[in-house]
Each structure stands twice: as structure tokens, then as C-alpha cells.
N, CA, C and O of each residue as an XYZ file, in Angstrom:
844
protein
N      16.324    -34.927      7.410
C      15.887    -34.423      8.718
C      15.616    -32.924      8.616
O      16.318    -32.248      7.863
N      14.826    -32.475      9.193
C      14.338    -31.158      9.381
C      15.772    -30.262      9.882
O      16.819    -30.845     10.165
N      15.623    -28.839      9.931
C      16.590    -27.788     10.197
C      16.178    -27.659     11.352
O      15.208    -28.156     11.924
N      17.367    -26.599     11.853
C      17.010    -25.678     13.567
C      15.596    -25.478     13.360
O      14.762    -26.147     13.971
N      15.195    -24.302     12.259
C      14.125    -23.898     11.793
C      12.425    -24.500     12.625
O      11.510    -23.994     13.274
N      12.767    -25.715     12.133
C      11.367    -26.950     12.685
C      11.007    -26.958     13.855
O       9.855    -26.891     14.284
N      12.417    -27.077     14.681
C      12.276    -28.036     16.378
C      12.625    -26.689     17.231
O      12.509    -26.744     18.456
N      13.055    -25.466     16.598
C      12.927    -24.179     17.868
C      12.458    -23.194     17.789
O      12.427    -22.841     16.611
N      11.933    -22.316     18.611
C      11.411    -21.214     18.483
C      11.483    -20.363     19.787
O      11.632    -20.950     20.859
N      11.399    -19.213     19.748
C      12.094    -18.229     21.464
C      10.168    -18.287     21.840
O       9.126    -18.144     21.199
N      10.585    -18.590     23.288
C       9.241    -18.288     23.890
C       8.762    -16.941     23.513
O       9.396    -16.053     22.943
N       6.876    -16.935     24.146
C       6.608    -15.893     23.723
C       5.829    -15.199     24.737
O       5.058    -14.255     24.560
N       6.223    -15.975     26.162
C       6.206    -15.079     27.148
C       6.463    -15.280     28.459
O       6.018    -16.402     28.701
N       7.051    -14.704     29.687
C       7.310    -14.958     30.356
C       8.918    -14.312     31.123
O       9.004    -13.085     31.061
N      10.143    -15.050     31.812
C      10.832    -14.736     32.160
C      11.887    -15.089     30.951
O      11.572    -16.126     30.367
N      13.014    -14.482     30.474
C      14.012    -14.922     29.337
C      15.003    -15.307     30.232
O      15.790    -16.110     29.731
N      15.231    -15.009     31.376
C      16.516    -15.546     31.891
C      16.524    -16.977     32.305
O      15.584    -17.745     32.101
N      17.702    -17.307     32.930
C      17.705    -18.942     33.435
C      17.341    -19.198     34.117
O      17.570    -20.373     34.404
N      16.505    -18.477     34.979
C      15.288    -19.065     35.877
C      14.035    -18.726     35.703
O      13.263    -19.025     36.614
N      13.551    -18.094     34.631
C      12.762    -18.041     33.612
C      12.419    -19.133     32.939
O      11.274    -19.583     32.914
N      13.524    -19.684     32.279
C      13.717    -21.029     31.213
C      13.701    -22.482     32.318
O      13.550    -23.600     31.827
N      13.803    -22.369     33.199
C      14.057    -23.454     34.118
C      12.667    -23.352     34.663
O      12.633    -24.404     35.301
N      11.598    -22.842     34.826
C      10.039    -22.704     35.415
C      10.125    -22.724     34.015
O      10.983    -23.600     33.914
N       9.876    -22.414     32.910
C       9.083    -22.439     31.711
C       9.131    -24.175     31.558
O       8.037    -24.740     31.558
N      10.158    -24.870     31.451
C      10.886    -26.085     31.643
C      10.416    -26.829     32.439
O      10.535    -28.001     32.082
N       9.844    -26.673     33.527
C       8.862    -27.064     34.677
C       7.772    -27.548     33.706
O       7.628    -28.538     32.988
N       7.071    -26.447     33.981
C       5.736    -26.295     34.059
C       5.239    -27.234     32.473
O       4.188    -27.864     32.355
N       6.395    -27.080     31.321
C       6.225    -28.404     30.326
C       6.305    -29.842     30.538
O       5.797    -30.854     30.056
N       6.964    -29.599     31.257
C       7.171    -31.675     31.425
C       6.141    -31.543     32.134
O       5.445    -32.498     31.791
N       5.398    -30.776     33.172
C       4.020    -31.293     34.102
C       2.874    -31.175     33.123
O       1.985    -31.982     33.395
N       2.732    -30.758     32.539
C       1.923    -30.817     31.098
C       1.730    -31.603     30.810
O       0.682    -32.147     31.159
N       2.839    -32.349     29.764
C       3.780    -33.997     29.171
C       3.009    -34.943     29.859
O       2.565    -35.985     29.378
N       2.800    -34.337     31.559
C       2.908    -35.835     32.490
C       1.427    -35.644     32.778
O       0.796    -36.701     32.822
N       0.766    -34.581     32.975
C      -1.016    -34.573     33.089
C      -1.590    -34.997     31.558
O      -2.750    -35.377     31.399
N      -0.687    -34.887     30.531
C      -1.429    -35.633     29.115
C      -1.319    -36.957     29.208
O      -2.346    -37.620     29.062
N      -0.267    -37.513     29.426
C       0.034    -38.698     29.396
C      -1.290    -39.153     30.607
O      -2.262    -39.797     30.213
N      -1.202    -38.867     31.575
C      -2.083    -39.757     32.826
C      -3.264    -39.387     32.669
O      -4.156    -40.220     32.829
N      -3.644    -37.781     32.247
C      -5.434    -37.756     32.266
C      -6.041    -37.368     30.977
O      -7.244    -37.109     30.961
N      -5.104    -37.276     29.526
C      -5.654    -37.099     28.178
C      -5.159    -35.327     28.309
O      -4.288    -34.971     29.102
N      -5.724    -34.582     27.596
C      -6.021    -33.018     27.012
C      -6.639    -32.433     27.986
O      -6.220    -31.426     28.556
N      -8.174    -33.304     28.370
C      -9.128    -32.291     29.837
C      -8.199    -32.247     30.755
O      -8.340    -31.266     31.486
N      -7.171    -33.012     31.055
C      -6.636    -32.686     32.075
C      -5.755    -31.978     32.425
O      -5.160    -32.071     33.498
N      -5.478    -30.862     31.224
C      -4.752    -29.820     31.274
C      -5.394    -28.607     31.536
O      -6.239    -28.220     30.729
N      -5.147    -27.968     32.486
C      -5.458    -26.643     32.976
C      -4.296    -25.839     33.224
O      -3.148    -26.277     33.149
N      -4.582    -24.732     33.502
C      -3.159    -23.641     33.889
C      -2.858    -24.199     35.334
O      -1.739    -24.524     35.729
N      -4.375    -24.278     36.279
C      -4.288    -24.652     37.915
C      -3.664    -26.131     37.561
O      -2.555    -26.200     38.091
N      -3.869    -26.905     37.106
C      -3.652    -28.242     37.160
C      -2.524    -28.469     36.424
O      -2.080    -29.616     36.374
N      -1.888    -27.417     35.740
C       0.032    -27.958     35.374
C       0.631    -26.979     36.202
O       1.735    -26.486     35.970
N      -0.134    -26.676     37.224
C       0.805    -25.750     38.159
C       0.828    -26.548     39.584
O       1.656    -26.529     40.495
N      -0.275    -27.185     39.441
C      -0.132    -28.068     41.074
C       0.806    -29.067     41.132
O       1.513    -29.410     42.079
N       0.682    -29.799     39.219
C       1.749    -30.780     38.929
C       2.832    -30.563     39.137
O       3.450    -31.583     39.443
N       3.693    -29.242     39.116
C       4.841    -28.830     38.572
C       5.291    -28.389     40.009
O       6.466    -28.405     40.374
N       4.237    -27.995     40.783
C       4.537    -27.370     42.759
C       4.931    -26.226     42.913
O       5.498    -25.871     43.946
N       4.616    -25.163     41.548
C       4.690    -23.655     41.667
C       3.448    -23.084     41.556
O       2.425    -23.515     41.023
N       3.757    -21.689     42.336
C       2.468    -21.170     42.567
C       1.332    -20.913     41.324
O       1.737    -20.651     40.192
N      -0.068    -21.006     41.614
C      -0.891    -20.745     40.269
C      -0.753    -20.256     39.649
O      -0.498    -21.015     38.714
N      -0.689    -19.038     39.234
C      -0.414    -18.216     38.426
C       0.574    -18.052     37.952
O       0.754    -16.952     37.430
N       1.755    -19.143     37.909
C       2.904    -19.478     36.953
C       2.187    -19.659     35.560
O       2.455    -18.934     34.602
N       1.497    -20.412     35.526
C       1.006    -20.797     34.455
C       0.358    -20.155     33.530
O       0.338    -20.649     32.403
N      -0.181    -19.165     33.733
C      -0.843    -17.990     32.887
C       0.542    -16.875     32.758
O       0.534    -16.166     31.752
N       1.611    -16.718     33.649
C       2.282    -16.013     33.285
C       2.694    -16.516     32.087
O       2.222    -15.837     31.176
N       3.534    -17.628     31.604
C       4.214    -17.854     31.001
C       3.341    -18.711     29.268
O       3.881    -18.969     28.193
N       2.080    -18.888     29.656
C       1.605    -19.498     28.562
C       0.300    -18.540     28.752
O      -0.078    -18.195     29.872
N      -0.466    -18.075     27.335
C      -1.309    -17.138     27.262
C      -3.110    -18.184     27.586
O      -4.141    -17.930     28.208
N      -2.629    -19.321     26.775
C      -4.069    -20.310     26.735
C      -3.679    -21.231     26.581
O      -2.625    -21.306     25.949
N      -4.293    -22.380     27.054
C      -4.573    -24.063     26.832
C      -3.966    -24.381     25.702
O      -3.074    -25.218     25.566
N      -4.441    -23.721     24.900
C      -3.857    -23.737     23.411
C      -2.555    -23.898     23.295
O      -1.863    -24.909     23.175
N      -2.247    -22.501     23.359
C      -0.405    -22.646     23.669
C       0.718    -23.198     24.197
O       1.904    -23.343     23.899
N      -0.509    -23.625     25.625
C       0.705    -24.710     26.534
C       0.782    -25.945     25.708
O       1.834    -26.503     25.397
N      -0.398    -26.320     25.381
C      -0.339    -27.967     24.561
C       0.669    -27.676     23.581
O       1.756    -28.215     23.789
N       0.548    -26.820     22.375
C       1.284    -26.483     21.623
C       3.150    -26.716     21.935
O       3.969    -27.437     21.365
N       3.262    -25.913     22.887
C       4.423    -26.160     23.847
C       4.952    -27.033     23.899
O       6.099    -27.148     23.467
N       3.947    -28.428     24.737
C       4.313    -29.335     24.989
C       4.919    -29.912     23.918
O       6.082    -30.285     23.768
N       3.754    -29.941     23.023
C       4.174    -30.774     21.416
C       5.637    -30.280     21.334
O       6.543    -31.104     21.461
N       5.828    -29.362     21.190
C       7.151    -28.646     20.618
C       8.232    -29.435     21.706
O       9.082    -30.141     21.164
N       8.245    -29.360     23.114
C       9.054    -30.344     23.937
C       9.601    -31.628     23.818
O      10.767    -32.022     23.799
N       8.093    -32.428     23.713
C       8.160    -33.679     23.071
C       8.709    -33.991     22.079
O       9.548    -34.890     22.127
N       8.350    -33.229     20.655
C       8.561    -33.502     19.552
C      10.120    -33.434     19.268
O      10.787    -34.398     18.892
N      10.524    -32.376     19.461
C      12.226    -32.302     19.838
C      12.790    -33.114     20.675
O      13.859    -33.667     20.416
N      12.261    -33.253     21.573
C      13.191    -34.578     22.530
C      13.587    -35.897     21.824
O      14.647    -36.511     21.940
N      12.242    -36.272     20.883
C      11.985    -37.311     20.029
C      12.972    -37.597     18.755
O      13.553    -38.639     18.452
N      12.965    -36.169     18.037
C      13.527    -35.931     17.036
C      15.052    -36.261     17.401
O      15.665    -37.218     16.927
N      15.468    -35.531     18.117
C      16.732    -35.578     18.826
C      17.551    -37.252     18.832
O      18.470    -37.687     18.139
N      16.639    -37.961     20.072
C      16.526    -39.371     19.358
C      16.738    -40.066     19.049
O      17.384    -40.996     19.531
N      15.813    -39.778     17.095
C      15.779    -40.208     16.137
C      17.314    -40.233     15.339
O      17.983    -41.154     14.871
N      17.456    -39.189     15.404
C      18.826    -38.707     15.008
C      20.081    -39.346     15.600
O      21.115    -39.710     15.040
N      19.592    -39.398     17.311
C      21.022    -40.437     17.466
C      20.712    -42.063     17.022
O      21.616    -42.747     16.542
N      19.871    -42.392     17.154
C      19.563    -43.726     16.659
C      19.994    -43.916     15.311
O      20.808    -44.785     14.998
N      19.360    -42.961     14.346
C      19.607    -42.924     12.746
C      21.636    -42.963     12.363
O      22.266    -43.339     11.374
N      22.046    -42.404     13.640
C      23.445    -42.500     13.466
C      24.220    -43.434     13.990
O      25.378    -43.677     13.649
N      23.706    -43.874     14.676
C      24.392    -45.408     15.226
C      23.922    -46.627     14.382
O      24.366    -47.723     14.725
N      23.278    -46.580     13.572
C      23.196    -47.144     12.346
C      23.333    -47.446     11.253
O      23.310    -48.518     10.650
N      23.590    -45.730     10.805
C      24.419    -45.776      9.757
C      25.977    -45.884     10.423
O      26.831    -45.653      9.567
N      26.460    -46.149     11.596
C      27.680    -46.492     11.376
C      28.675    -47.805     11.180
O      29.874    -48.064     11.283
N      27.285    -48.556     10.791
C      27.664    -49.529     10.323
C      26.387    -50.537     10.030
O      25.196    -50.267     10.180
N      26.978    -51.790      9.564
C      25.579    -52.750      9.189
C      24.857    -53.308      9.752
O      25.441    -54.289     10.212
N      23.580    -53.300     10.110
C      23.021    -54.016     11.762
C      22.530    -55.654     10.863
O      22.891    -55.899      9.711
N      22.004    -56.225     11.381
C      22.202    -57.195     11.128
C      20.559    -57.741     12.020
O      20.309    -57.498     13.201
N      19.574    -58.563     10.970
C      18.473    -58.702     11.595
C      18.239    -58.641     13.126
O      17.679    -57.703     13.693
N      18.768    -59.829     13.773
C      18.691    -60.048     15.161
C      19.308    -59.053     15.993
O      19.019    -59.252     17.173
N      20.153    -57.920     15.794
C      20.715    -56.952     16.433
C      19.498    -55.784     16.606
O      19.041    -55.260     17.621
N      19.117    -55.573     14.923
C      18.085    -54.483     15.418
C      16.914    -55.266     15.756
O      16.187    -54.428     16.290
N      16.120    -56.687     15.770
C      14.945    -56.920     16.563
C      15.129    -56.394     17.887
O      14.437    -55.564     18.477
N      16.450    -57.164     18.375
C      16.591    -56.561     19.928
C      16.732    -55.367     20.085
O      16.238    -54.937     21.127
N      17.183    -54.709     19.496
C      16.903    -53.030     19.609
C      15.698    -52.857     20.059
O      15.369    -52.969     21.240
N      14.684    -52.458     18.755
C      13.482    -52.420     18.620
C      12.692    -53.184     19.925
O      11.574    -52.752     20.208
N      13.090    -53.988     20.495
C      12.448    -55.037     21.316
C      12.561    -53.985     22.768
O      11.705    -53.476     23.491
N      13.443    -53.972     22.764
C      14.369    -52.952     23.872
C      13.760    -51.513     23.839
O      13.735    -50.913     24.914
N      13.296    -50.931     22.795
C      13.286    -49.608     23.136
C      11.685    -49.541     23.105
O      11.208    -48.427     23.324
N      10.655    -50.763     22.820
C       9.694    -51.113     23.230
C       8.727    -51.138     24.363
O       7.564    -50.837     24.630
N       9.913    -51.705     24.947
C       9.910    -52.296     25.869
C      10.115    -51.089     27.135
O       9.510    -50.961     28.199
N      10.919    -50.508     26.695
C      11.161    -49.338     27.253
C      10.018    -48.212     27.412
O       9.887    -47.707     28.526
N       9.410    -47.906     26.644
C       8.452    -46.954     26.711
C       6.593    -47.978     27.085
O       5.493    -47.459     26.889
N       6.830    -49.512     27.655
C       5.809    -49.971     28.253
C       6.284    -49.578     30.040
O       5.436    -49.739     30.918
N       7.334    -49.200     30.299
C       7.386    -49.141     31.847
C       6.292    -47.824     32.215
O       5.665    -47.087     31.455
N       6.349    -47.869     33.495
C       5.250    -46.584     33.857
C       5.602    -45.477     33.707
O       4.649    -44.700     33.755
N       6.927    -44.821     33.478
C       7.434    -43.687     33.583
C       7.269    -43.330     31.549
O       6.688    -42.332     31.123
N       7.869    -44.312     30.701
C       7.819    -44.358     29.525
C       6.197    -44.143     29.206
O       5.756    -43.031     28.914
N       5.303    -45.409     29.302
C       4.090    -45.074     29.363
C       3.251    -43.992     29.464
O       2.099    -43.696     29.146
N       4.217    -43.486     30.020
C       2.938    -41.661     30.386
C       3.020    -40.665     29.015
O       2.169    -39.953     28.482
N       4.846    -41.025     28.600
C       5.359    -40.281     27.829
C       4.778    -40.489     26.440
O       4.677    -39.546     25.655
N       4.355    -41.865     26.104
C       3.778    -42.611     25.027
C       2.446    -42.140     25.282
O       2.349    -41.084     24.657
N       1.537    -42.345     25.788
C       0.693    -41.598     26.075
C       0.269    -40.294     25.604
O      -0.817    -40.078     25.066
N       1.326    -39.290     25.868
C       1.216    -38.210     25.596
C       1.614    -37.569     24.132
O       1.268    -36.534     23.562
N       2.417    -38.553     23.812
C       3.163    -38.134     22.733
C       1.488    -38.551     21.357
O       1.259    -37.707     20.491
N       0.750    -39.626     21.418
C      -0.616    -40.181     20.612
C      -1.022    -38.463     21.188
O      -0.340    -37.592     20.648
N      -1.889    -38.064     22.046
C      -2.368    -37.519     22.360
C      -2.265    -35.836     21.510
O      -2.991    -35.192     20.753
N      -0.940    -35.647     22.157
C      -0.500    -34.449     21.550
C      -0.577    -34.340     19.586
O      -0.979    -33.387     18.918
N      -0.134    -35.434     19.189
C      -0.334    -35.889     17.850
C      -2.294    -35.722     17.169
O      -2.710    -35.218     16.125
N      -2.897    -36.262     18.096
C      -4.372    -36.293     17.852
C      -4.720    -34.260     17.934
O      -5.387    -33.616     17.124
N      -4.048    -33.767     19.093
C      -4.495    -32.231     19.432
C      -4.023    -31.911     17.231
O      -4.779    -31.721     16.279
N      -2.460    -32.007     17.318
C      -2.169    -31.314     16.035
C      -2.686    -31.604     14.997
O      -2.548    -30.818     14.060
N      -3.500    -32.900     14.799
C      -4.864    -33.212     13.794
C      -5.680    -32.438     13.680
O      -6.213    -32.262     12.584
N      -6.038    -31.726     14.790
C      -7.375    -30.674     14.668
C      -7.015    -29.432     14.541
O      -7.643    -28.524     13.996
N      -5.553    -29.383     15.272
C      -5.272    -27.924     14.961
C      -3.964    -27.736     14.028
O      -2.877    -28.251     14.291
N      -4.239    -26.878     12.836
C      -3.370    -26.885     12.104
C      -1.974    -26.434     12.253
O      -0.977    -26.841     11.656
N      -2.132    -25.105     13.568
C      -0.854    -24.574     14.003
C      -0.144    -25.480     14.388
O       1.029    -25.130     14.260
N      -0.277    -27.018     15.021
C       0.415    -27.406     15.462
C       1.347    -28.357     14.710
O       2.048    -29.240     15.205
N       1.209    -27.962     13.228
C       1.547    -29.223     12.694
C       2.938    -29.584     12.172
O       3.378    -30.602     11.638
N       3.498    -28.380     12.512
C       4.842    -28.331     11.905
C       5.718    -28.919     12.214
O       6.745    -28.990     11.539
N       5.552    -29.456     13.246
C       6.708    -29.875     14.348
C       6.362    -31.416     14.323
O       7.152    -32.143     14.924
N       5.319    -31.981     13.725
C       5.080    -33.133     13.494
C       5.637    -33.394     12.159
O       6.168    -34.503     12.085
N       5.669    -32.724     11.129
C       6.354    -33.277      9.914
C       7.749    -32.828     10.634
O       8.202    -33.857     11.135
N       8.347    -32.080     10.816
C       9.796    -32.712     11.563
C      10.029    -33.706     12.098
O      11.119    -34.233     11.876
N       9.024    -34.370     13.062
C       9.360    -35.635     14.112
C       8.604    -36.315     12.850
O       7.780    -36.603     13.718
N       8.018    -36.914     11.512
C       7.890    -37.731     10.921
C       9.023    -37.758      9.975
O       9.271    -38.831      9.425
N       9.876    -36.527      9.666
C      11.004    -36.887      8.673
C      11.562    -37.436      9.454
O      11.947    -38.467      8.903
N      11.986    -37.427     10.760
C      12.976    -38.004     11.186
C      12.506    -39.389     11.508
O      13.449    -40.159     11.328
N      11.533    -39.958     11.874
C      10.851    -41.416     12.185
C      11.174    -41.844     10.425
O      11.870    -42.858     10.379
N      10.883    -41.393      9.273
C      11.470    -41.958      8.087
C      12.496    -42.221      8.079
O      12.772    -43.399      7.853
N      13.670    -41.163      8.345
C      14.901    -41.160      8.247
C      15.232    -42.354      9.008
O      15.677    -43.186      8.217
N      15.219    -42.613      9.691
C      15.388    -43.873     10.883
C      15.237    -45.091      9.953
O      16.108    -45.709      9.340
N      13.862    -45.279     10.010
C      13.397    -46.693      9.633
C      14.232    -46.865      8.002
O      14.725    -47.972      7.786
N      14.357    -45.893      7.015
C      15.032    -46.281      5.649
C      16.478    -46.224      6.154
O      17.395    -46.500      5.381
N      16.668    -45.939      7.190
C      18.222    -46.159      7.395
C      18.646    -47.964      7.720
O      19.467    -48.769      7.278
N      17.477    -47.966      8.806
C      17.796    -49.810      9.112
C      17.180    -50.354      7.750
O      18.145    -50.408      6.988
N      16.301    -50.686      7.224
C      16.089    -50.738      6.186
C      17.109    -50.855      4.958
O      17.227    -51.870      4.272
N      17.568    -50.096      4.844
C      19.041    -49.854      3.995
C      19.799    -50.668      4.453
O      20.308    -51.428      3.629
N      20.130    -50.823      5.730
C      21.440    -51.135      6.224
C      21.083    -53.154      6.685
O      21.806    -53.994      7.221
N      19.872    -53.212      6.225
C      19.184    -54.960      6.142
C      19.309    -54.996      4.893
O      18.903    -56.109      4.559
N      19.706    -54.305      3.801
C      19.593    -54.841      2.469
C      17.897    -54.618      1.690
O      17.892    -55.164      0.586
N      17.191    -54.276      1.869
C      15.861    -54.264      1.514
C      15.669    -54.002      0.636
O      16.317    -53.001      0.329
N      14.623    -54.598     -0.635
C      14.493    -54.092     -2.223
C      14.321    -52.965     -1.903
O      15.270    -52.220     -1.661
N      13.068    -52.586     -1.829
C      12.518    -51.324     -1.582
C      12.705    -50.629     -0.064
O      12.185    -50.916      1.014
N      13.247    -50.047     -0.278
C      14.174    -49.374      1.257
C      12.358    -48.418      1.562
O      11.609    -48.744      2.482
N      12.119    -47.572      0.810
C      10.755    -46.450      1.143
C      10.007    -46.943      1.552
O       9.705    -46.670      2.714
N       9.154    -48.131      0.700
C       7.994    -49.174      1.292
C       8.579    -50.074      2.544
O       7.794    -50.319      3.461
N       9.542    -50.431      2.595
C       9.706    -51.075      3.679
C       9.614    -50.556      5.282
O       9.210    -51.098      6.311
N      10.262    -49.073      4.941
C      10.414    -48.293      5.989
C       8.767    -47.533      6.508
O       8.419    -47.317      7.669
N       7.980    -47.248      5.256
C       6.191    -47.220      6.113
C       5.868    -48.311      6.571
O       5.209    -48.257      7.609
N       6.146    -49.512      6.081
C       5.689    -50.784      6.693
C       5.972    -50.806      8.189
O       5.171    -50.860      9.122
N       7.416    -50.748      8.195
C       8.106    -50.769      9.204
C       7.633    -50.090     10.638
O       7.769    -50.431     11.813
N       6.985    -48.915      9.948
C       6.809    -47.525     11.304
C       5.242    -47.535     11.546
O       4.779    -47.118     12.607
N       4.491    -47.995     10.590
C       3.055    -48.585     10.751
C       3.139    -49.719     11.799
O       2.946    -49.627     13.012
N       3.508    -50.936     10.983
C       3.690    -51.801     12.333
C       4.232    -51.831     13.450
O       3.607    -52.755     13.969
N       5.109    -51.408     14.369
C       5.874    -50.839     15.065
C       4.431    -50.005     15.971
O       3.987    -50.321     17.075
N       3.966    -48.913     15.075
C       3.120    -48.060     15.846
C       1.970    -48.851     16.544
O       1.637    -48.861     17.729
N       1.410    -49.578     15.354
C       0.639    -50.673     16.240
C       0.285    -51.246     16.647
O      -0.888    -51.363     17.001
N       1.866    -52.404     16.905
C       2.374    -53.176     17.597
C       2.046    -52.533     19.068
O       1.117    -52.954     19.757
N       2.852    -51.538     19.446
C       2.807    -50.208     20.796
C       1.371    -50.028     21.156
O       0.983    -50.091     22.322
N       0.516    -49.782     20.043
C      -0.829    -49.272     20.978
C      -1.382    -50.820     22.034
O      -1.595    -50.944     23.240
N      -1.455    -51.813     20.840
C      -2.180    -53.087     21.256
C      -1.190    -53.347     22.549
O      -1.998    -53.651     23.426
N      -0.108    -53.383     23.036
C       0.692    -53.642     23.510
C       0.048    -52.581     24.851
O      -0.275    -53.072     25.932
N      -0.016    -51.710     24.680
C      -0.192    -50.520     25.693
C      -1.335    -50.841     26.292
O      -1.520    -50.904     27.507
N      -2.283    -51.093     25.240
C      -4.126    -50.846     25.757
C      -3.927    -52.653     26.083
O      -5.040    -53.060     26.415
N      -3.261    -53.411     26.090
C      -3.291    -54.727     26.594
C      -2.494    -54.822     27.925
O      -2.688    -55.843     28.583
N      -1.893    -54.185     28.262
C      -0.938    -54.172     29.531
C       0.430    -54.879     29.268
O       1.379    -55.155     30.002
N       0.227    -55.026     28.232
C       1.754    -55.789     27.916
C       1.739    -57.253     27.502
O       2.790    -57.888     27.591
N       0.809    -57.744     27.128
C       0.217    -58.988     26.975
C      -0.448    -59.201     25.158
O      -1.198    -58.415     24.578
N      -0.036    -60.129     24.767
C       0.626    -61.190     25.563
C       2.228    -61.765     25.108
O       2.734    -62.887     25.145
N       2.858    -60.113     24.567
C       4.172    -60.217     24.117
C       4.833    -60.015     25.095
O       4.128    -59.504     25.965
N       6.590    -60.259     25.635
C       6.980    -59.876     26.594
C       8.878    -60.596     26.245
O       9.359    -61.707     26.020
N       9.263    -59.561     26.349
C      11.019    -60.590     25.826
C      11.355    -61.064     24.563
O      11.681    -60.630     23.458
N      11.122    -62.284     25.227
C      11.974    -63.014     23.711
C      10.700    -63.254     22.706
O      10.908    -63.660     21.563
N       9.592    -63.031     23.099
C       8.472    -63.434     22.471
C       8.437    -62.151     21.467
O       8.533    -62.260     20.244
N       8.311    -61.117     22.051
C       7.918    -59.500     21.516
C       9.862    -59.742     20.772
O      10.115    -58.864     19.947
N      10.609    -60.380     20.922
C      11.977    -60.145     20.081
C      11.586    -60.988     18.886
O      11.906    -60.526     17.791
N      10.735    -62.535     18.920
C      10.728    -63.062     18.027
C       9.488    -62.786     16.937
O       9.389    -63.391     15.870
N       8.565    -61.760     17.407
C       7.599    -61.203     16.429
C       8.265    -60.347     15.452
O       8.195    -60.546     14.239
N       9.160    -59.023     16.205
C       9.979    -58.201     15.707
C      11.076    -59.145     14.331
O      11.114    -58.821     13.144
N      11.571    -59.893     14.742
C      12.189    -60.331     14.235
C      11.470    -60.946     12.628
O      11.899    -60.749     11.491
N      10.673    -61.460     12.918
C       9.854    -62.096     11.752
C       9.413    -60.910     10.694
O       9.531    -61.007      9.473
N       8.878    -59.759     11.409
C       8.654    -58.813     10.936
C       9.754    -58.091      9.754
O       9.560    -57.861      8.560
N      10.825    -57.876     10.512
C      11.850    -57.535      9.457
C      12.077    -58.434      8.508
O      12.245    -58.070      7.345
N      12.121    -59.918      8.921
C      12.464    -60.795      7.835
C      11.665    -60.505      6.517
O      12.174    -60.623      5.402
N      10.418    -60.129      6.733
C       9.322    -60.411      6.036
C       9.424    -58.629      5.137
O       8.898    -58.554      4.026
N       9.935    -57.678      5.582
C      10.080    -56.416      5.142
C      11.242    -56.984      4.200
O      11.078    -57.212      3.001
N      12.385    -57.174      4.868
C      13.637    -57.570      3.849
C      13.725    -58.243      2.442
O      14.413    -57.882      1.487
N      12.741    -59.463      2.548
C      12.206    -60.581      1.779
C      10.902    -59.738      0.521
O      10.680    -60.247     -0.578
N      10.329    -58.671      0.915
C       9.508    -58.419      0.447
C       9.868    -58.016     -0.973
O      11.005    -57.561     -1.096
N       9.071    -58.099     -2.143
C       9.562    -58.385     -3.652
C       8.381    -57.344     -3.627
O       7.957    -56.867     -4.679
């Protein structure tokens, strides 16, 4: 897993105190939530300030350009994620999961980010990922949130017994990823429960089994 180093950095402008950090804190999650519902165009300084219900020019105080706020965001997201990863990666290694324990996991935390509130967040999180494709500044904070999406998957992986713990675990986070999109851009159809538990499930079998 990545260091402090990766997932923080001191703002670089605005108020430093705790009601400084609490509007800086704002005005990111309304970001998060105009990516998720209207893509990248739908970020403006006016338009994560109407989201957020502080006056306009919050938003230029505290972020210099478009650029930066997205940037931001990523950095929000990506840490929230990482974070996580990390507790997940540790409730795993604390002991042996056992196929059908982590399908339902996996099924569950799926499942979780198809509700509408999750959805926005999924949403945003592709999105923000596509911005740090084009822009290189942003990329750092994505190989943090991908060591830790490794770290994860070779942990269950490991802890199923798997020949190859490395290959299993890209398999693993490939399918998974786009399992989620088809799932997303389908409305949820036509997996749902025990159905989306018994795909998952096959899936690992077939990672575990793999020679």
C-alpha cells in the first residue's frame, strides 16, 4: 500500500482553519456529486457552489481552476477509497474467507454502489479516473488507489488458496470492474441477489481452479 506521502497533501488555497477545511470539504463532495450526475462539463466554480449552497465565489476562493478542483476531487475520492481498501484488505487477512463468504461480500458491496446514492459515487470515481488519463498531474493518487485495489484482491486470492495469487488477483479486479459497468449502464439487469451471488461465485471458483 502506498505511504501518507500518496493520499495527502495541505491545500493550496483558501481558509487553513476549521471552517476553512469544513467549506473546502463542502464544496468537494458537491464536485464528487455534479461528476457523478452530469460527467466533467458539469463542473464549474458557479455550479459546485450552487451544489454545495455557498455563496459563488467560494469556489474560486478556494480552488484556482477547473483543473484543480477535479484534481481535488480525485484526491477525496481516491483516499476515501484507499482507506477502504485497507479496511477490507484487513478483515481478510484476519483470517481465511472461504468461497461463498467472499461471493457474498463482493455481491454486497456491489450491490451497494448500484443504489442511487452509491451510483453517483461510481460514476464519478470512472470519470475522475478517465480526467487522470489525460492529465498526467493527476496520476499519482491513482497508482495509490491501484496498489491498494491489488493489495485487496491478492489478499482474498491468497486467503482462497490460488496457484497464482498475481494473475488471479488482475483477473479478479478486471472482472469485477466490468461486471459494475454492464451492471450500471444496464440498470441492474439482469443480475440481482442470489443471481449476481451465483455469477460471483463461479467466478472465483474458476480464478482458484485456474492452472
Amino acid at each position: 500500500m502506498a505511504g501518507p506521502s500518496a493520499t495527502t497533501r495541505a491545500p493550496t488555497r483558501g481558509r487553513r482553519d476549521p471552517r476553512g477545511e469544513l467549506r473546502r470539504a463542502e464544496l468537494l463532495e458537491a464536485a464528487i456529486h455534479l461528476i457523478g450526475a452530469h460527467g466533467l462539463d458539469g463542473v464549474t466554480h458557479r455550479a459546485v457552489a450552487a451544489e454545495a449552497g455557498v455563496p459563488a465565489a467560494s469556489t474560486s476562493y478556494y480552488f484556482r481552476s477547473k483543473d484543480e478542483l477535479i484534481d481535488e476531487a480525485l484526491h477525496t475520492l481516491a483516499t476515501r477509497e484507499i482507506e477502504r481498501l485497507r479496511e477490507r484488505r484487513d478483515a481478510l487477512g484476519a483470517g481465511a474467507a472461504d468461497l461463498e463468504t467472499l461471493a457474498q461480500a463482493l455481491s454486497a458491496w456491489i450491490e451497494e454502489q448500484l443504489t442511487p446514492e452509491g451510483r453517483v459515487a461510481m460514476l464519478a470515481q470512472y470519470q475522475l479516473q478517465l480526467e487522470a488519463a489525460r492529465r498526467p498531474e493527476a496520476r499519482a493518487i491513482l497508482a495509490a488507489w491501484k496498489d491498494g485495489t491489488d493489495d485487496l484482491a491478492e489478499t482474498a486470492m491468497r486467503s482462497l488458496g490460488a496457484a497464482d495469487v498475481e494473475t488471479a488477483a488482475i483477473l479478479l479486479i478486471c472482472a469485477i470492474d466490468g461486471l459494475r459497468l454492464r451492471l450500471m449502464a444496464s440498470g441492474h439487469e439482469p443480475l440481482r441477489g442470489a443471481e449476481l451471488r451465483a455469477v460471483l461465485h463461479a467466478l472465483l471458483v474458476g480464478l482458484v481452479e485456474r492452472r
